[in-house]
Every structure is written in structure tokens, then in C-alpha cells.
N, C-alpha and C positions, 0 to 999 in steps of 0.2 A: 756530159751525160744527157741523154735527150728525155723527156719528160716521162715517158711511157718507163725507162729507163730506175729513172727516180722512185716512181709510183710502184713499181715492182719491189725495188728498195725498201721503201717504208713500207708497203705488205709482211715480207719479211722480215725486219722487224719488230712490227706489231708481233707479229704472231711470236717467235724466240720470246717475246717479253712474256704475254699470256702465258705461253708455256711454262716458262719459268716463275712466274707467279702462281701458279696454280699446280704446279712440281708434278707437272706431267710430260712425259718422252711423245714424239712423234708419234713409236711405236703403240703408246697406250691410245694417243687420240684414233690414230689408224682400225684400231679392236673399235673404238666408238662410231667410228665411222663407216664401217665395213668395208672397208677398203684395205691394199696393201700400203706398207712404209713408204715404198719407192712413191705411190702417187701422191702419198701426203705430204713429201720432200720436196715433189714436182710443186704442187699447188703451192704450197709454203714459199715457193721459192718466186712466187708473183709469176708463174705461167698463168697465159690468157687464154687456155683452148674451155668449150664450154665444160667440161668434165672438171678441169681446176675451178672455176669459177665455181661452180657448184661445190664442191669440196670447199673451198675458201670460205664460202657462206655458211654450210653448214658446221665449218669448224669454228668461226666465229659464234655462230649461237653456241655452240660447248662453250666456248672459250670466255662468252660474254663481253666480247670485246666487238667495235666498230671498225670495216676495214672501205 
């Protein structure tokens, strides 16, 4: 697994854990977020286009977590 690989890995992750500590669905973060499911899946899933990154960040401040 090459490193970018990894690091995508523990995004996702991170994030499934937040989620589930804080007993909220994609779908609810997604209404938070204004955005649909499908990109918050994408972003969650450690895609690196600038539109996930953003998402990634701003679901991190909901989430209160460091990614």
C-alpha cells in the first residue's frame, strides 16, 4: 500500500469513528454540509480533488476531529 494509499485509509477511518461517536449518518452530515451523500462518501473515502478536501475540512470542524 503506497503512502497516499494509507493516508486515504486513516481519513476514512477517522472520519466512520467521529461519525459513530457522535451518532450521526453521512446523510445527516451531508444536510450540514450542503452538499449531497454521494460527495460526502466521496470525500470520506480520502479522495484528494480540491472540492473533497474542502468537504473533508469542513466536516472535520462538525465533527471536531483532526484529519
Amino acid at each position: 500500500m503506497s503512502e497516499l494509499e494509507m493516508a486515504a485509509s486513516n481519513v476514512k477511518k477517522a472520519f466512520k469513528i467521529a461519525l459513530v461517536n457522535q451518532d450521526m449518518s453521512q446523510q445527516e452530515l451531508a444536510k450540514l454540509l450542503n452538499t449531497t451523500p454521494a460527495q460526502v462518501s466521496r470525500a470520506l473515502a480520502g479522495n484528494t480533488t480540491p472540492k473533497d478536501i474542502a468537504i473533508q475540512k469542513a466536516a472535520a470542524k462538525i465533527l471536531q476531529i483532526q484529519i
